[in-house]
DOZAVEX-413695 format. One record per residue: residue number from 1; residue in three letters; x, y, z of N, C-alpha, C in turn. Coordinates in Angstrom, 2 decimals. Example, Ala and Ser with C-alpha at 12.3 -4.5 7.8 and 13.67 -1.06 7.14 Angstrom:
 num residu     n.X     n.Y     n.Z    ca.X    ca.Y    ca.Z     c.X     c.Y     c.Z
   1    ALA   13.19   -5.69    7.80   12.30   -4.50    7.80   13.20   -3.30    7.80
   2    SER   12.85   -2.25    7.08   13.67   -1.06    7.14   12.90    0.03    7.87
This chain:
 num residu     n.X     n.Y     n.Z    ca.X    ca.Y    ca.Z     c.X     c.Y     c.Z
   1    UNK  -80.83   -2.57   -8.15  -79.80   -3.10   -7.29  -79.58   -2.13   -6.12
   2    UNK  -79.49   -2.91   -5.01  -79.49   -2.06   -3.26  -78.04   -1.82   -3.39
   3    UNK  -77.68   -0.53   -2.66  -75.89   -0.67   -2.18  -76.61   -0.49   -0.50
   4    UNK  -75.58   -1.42   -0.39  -75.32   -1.99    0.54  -74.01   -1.65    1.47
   5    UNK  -74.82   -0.80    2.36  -73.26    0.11    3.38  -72.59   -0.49    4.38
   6    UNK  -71.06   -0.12    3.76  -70.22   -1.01    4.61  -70.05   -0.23    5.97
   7    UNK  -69.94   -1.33    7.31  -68.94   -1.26    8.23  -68.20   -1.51    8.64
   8    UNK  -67.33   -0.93    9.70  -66.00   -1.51   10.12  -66.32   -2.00   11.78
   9    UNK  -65.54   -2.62   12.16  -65.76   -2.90   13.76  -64.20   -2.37   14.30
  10    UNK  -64.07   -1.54   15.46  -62.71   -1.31   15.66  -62.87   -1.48   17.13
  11    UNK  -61.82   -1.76   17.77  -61.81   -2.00   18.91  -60.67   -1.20   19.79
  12    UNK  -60.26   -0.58   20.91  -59.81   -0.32   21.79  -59.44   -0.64   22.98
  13    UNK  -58.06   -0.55   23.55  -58.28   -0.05   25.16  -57.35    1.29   25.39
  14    UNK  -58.62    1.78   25.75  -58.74    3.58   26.72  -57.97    3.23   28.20
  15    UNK  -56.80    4.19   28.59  -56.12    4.05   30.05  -57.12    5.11   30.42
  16    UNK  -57.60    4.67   31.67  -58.72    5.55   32.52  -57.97    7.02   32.86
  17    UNK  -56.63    6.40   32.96  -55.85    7.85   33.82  -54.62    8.78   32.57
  18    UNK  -55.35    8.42   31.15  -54.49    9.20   30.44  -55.87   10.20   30.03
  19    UNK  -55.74   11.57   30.11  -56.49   12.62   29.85  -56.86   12.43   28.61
  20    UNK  -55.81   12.56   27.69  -56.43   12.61   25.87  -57.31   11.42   25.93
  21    UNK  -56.94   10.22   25.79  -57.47    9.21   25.62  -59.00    9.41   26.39
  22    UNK  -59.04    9.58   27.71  -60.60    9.68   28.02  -61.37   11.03   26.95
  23    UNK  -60.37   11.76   26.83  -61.34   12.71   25.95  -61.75   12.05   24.29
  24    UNK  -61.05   11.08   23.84  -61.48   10.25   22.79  -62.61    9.59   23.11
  25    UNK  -62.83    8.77   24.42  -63.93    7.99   24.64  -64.90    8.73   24.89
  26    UNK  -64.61    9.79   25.90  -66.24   10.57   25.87  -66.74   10.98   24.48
  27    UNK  -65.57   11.86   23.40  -66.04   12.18   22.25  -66.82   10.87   21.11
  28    UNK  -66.15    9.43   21.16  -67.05    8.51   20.79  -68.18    8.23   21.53
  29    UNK  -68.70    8.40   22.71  -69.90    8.21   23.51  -71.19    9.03   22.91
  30    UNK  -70.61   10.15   22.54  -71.30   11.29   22.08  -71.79   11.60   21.16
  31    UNK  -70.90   10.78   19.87  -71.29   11.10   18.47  -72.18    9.84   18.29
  32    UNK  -73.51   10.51   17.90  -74.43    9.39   17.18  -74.16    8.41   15.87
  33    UNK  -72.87    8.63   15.01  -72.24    7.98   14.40  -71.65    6.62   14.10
  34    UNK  -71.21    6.54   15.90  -70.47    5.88   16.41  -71.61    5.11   17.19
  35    UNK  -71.95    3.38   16.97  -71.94    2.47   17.89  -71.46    1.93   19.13
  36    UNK  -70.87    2.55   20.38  -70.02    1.82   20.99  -70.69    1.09   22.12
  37    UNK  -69.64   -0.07   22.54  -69.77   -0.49   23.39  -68.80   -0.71   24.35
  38    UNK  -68.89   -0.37   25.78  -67.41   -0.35   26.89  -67.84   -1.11   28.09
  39    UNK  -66.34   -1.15   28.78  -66.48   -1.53   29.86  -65.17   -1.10   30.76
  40    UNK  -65.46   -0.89   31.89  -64.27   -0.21   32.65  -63.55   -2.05   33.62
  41    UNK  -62.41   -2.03   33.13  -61.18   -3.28   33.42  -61.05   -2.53   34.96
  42    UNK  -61.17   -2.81   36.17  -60.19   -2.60   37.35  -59.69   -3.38   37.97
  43    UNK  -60.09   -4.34   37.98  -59.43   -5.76   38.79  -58.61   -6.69   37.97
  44    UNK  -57.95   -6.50   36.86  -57.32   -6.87   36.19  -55.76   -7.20   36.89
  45    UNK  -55.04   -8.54   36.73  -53.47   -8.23   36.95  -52.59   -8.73   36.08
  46    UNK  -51.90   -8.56   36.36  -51.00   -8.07   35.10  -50.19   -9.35   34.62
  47    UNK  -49.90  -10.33   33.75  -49.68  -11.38   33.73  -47.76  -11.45   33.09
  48    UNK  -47.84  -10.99   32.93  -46.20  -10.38   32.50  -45.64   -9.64   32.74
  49    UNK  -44.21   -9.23   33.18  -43.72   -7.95   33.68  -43.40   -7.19   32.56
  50    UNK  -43.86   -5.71   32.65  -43.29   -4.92   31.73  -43.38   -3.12   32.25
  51    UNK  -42.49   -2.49   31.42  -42.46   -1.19   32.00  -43.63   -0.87   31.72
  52    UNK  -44.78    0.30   32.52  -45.71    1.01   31.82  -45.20    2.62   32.05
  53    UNK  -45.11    3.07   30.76  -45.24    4.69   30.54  -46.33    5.53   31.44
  54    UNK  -46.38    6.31   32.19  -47.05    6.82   33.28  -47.73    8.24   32.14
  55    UNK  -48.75    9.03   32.30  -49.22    9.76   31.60  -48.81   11.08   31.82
  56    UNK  -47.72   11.10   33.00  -46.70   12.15   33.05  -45.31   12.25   32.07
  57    UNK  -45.04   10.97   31.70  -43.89   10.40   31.16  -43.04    9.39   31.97
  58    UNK  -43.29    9.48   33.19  -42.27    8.62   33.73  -42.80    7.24   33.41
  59    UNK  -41.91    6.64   34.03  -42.71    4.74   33.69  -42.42    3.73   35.17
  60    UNK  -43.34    3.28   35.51  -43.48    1.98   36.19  -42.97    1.21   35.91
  61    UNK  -43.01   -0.11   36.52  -42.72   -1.10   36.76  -43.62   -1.85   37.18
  62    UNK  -44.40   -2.67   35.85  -45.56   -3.69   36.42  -45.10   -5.06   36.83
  63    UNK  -45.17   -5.67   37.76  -44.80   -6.85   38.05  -45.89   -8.12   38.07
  64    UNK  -45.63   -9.24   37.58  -46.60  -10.03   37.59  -47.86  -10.12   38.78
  65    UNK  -48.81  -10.38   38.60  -49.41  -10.28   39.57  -50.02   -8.86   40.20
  66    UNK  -49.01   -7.64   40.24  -50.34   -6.49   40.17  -51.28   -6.40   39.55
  67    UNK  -51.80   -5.55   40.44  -53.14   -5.14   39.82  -53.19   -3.91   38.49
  68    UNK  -53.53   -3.95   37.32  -53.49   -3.10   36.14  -54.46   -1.60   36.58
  69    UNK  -53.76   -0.87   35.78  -54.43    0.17   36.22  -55.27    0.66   35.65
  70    UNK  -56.65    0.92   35.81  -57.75    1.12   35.27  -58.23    1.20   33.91
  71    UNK  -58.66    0.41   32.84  -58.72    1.04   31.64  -60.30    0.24   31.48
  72    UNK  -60.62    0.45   30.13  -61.61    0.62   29.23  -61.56   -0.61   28.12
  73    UNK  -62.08   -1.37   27.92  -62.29   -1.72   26.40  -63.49   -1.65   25.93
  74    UNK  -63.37   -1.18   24.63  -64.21   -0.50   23.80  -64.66   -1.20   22.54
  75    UNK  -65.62   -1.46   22.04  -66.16   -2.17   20.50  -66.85   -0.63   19.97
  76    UNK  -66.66   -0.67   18.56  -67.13    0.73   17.86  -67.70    0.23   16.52
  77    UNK  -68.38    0.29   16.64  -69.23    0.23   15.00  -68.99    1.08   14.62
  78    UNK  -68.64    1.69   13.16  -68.00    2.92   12.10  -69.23    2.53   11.03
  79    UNK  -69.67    3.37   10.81  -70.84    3.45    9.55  -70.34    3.29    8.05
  80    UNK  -69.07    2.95    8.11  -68.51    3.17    6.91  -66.82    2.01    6.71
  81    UNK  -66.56    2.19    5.80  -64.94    1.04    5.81  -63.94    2.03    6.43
  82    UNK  -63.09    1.73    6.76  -62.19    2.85    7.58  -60.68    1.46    7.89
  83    UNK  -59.27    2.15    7.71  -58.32    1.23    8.40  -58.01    1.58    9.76
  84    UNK  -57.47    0.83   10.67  -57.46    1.05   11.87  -56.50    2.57   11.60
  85    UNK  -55.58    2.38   11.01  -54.46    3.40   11.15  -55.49    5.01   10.59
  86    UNK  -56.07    4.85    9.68  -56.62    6.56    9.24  -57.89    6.47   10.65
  87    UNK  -58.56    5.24   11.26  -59.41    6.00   12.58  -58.68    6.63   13.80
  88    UNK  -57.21    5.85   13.90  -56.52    6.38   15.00  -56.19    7.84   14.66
  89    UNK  -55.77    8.60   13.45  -55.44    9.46   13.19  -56.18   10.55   13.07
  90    UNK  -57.71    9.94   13.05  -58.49   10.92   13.12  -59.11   11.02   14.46
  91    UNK  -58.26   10.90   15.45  -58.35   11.32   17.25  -57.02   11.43   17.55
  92    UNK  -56.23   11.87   16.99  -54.61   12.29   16.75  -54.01   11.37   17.32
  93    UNK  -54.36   10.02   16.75  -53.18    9.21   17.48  -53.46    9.45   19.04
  94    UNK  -54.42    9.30   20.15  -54.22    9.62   21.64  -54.63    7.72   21.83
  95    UNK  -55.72    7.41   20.99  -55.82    6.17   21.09  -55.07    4.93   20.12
  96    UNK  -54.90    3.64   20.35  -54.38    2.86   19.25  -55.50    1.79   18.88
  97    UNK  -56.45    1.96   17.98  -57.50    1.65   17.41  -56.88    0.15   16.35
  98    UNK  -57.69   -1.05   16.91  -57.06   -1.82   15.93  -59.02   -2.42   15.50
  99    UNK  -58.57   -2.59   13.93  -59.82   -3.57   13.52  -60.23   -5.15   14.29
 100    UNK  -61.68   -4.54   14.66  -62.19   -5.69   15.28  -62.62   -7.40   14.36
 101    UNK  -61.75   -8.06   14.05  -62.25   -8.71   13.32  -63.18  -10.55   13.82
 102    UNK  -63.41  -10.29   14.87  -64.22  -10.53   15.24  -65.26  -10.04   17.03
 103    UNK  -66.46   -9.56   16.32  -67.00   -8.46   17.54  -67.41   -9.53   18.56
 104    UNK  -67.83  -10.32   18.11  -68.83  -11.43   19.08  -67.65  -11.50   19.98
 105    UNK  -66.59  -12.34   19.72  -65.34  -13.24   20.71  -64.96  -11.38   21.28
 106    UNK  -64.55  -10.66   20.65  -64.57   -9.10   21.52  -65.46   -9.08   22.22
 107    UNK  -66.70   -8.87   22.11  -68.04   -9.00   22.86  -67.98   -9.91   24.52
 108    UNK  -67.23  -11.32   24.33  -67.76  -11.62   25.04  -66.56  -11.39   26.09
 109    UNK  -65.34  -11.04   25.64  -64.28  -11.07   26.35  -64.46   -9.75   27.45
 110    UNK  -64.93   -8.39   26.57  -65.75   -7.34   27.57  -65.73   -8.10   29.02
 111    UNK  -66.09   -9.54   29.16  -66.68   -9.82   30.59  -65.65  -11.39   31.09
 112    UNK  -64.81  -11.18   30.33  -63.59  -12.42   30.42  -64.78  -13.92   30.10
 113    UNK  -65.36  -14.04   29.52  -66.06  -15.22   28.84  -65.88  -15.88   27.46
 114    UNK  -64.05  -15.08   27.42  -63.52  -16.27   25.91  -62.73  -17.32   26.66
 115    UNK  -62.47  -18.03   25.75  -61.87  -19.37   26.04  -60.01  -18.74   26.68
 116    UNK  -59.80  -18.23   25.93  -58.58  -17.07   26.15  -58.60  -16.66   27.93
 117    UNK  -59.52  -15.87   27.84  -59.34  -15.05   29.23  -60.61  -16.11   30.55
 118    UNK  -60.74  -17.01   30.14  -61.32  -17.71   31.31  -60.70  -17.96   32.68
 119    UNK  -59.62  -17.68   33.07  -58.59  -17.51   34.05  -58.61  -16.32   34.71
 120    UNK  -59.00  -14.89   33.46  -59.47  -13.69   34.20  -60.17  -13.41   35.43
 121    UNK  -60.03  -12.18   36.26  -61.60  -12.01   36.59  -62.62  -11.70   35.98
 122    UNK  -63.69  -12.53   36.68  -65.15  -12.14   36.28  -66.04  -11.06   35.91
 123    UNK  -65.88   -9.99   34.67  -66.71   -8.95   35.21  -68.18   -9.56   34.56
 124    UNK  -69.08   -8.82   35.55  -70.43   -9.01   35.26  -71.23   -8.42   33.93
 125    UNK  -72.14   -9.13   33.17  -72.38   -8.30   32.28  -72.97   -7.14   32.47
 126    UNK  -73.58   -7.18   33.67  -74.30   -5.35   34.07  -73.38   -4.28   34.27
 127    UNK  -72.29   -4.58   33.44  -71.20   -3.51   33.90  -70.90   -3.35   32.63
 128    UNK  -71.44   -3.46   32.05  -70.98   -3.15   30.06  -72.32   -2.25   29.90
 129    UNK  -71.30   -0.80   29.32  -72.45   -0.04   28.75  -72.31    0.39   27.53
 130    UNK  -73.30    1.79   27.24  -73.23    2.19   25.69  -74.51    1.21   25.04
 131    UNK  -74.28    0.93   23.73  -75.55    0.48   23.19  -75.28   -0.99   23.42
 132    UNK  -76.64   -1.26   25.10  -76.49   -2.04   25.03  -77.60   -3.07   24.05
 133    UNK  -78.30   -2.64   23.26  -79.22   -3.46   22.45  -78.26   -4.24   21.06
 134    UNK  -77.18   -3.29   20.82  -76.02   -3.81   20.08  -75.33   -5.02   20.88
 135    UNK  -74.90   -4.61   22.06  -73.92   -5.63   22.87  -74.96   -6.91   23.13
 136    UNK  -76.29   -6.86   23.02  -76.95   -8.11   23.18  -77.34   -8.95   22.08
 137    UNK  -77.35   -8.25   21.02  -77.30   -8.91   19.45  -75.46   -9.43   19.55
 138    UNK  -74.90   -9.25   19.51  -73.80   -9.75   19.74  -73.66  -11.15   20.81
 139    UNK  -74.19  -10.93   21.48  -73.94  -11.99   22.92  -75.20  -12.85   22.64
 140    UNK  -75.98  -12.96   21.59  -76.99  -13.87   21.80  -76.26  -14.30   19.80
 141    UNK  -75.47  -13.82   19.52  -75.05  -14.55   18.11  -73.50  -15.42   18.71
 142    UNK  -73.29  -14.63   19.68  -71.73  -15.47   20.00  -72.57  -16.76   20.67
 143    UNK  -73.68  -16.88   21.51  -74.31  -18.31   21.83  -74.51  -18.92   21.02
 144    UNK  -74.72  -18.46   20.12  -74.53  -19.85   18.84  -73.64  -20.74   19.05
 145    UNK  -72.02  -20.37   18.87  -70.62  -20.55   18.97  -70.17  -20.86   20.15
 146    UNK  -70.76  -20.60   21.00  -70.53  -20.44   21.94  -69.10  -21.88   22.77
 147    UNK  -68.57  -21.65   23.37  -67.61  -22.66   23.64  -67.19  -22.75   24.79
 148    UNK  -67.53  -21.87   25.59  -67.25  -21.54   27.45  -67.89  -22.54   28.20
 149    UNK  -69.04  -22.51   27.53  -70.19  -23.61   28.81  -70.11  -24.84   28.65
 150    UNK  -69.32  -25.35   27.36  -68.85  -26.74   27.08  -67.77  -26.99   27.58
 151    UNK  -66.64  -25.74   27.85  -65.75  -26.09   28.23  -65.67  -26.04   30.32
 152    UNK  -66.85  -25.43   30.35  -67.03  -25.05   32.60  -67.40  -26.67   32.12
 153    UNK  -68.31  -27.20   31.67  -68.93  -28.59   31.69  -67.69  -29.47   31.64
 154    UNK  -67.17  -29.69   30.83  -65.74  -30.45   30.73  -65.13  -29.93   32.16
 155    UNK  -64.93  -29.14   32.87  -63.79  -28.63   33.90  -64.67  -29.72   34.80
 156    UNK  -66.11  -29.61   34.97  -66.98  -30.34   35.89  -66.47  -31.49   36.07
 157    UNK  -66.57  -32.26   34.49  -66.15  -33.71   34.80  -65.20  -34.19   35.10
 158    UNK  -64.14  -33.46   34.38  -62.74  -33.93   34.62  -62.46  -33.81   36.79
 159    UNK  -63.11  -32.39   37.32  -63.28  -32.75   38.52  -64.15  -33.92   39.39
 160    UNK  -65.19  -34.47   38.22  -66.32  -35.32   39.12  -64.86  -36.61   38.74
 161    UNK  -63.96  -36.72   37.74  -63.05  -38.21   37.52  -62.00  -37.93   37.91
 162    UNK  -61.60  -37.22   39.62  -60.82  -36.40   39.97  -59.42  -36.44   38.83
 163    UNK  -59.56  -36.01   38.31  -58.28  -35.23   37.16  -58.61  -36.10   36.01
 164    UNK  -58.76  -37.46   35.85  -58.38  -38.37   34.72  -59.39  -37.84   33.53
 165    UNK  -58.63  -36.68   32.86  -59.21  -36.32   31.61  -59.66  -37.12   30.57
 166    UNK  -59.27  -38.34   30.33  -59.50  -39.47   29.28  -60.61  -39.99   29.67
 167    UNK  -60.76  -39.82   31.03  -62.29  -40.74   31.34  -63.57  -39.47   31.12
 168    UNK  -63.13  -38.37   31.13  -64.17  -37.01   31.43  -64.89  -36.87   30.06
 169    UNK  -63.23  -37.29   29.21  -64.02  -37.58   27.64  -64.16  -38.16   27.15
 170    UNK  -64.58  -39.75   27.74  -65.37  -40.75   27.59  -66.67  -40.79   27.71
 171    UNK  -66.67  -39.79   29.44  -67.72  -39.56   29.76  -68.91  -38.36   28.84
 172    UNK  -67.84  -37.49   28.32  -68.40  -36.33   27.50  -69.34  -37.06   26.38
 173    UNK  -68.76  -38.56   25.83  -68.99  -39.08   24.62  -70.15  -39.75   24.84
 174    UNK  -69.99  -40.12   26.00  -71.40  -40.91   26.66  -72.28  -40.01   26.57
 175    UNK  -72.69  -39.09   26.93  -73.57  -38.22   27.24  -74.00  -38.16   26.02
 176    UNK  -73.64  -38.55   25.15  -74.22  -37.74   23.21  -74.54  -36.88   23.06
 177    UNK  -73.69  -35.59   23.19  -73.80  -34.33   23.40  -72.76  -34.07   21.88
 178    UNK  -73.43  -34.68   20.79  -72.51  -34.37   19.64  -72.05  -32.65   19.27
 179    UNK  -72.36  -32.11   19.81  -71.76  -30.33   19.95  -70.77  -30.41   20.67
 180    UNK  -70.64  -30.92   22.10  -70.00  -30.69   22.78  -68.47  -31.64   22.76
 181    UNK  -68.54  -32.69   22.13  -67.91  -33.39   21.42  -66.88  -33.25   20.31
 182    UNK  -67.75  -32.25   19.51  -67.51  -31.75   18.38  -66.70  -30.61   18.60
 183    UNK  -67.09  -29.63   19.74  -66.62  -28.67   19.80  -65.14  -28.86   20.48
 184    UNK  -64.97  -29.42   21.91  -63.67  -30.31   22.09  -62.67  -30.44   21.42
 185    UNK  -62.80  -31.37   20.36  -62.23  -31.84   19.34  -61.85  -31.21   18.12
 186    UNK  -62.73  -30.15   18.27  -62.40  -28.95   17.06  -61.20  -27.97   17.41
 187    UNK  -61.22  -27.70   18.47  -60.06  -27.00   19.28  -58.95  -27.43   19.73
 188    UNK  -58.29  -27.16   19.06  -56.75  -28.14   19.06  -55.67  -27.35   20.08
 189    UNK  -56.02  -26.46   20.70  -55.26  -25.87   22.06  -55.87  -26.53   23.02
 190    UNK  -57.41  -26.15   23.09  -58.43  -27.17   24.41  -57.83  -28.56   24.18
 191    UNK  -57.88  -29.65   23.23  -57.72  -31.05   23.40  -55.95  -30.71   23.49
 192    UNK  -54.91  -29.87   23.06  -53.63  -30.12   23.58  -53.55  -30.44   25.19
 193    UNK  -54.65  -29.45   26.05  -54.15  -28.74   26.99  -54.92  -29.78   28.10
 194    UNK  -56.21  -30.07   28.10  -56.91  -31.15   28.65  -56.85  -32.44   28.13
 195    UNK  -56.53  -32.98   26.85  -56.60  -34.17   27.09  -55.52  -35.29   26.69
């Protein structure tokens, strides 16, 4: 009988302009241990108002619509089981490490391509680094699942039946695109929200 070694997936976001915290990410970049995969957020804005803590101590004032200030999200493969709370603790608490429990939909969000952040900006995938032979086993298993390109396709039609969503998914049905159909209909926020 094989044993069979567990991992964990943990995920992050690193503020570009808090010192400790970048010294966590370079120190995960570094250790061969560690799987990661990042991407630097700058064009991000901010969709809610809230104070942000400044890395001096003082705090801002984000207002809807600024622009966020530089950060990182991060995917980490751990060679081993680990809870989010004992990985944060073992980088003293500078980062807040939560379990990734799913890497793919993490994966693809790296580049705002979940159903979630499709409203985001666009980042490109040539802007995700670290292992990227990991980040592409990921992005070619989230195409399986995939649910973005069914849903740009749906945005298409509902624009080709200027707005009348009932006809777009008539039209969807016509097409016999039983995935795309399927997938629609499986998503009970997408069919609240379009149809």
């Amino acid at each position: 009988m094989s044993h069979v070694r567990q991992s964990t997936w943990m995920c992050a976001v690193i503020q570009a302009d808090y010192p400790e915290q970048m010294d966590v990410f370079r120190w995960l970049q570094s250790d061969n241990q560690y799987r990661c995969i990042w991407i630097l957020h700058d064009h991000d804005l901010v969709d809610k108002e809230h104070v942000r803590k400044m890395p001096d101590g003082t705090e801002v004032v984000m207002r809807e619509g600024d622009r966020k200030y530089p950060h990182y999200h991060m995917i980490i493969k751990i060679p081993s089981k680990l809870s989010a709370e004992t990985f944060s603790k073992r980088f003293g608490n500078y980062v807040n490490f939560l379990v990734c429990g799913d890497s793919k939909e993490y994966a693809r969000y790296l580049t705002h391509e979940t159903f979630t952040s499709r409203d985001k900006y666009k980042y490109s995938r040539n802007d995700v680094s670290g292992d990227i032979a990991l980040y592409h086993d990921l992005m070619v298993s989230a195409k399986d699942d995939d649910t973005c390109d069914i849903i740009d396709r749906f945005s298409d039609l509902v624009n080709f039946c200027n707005g009348d969503k009932v006809l777009a998914v008539k039209m969807l049905c016509a097409t016999h695109d039983i995935t795309a159909v399927k997938s629609i209909m499986s998503h009970a926020y997408f069919y609240e929200k379009f149809v």
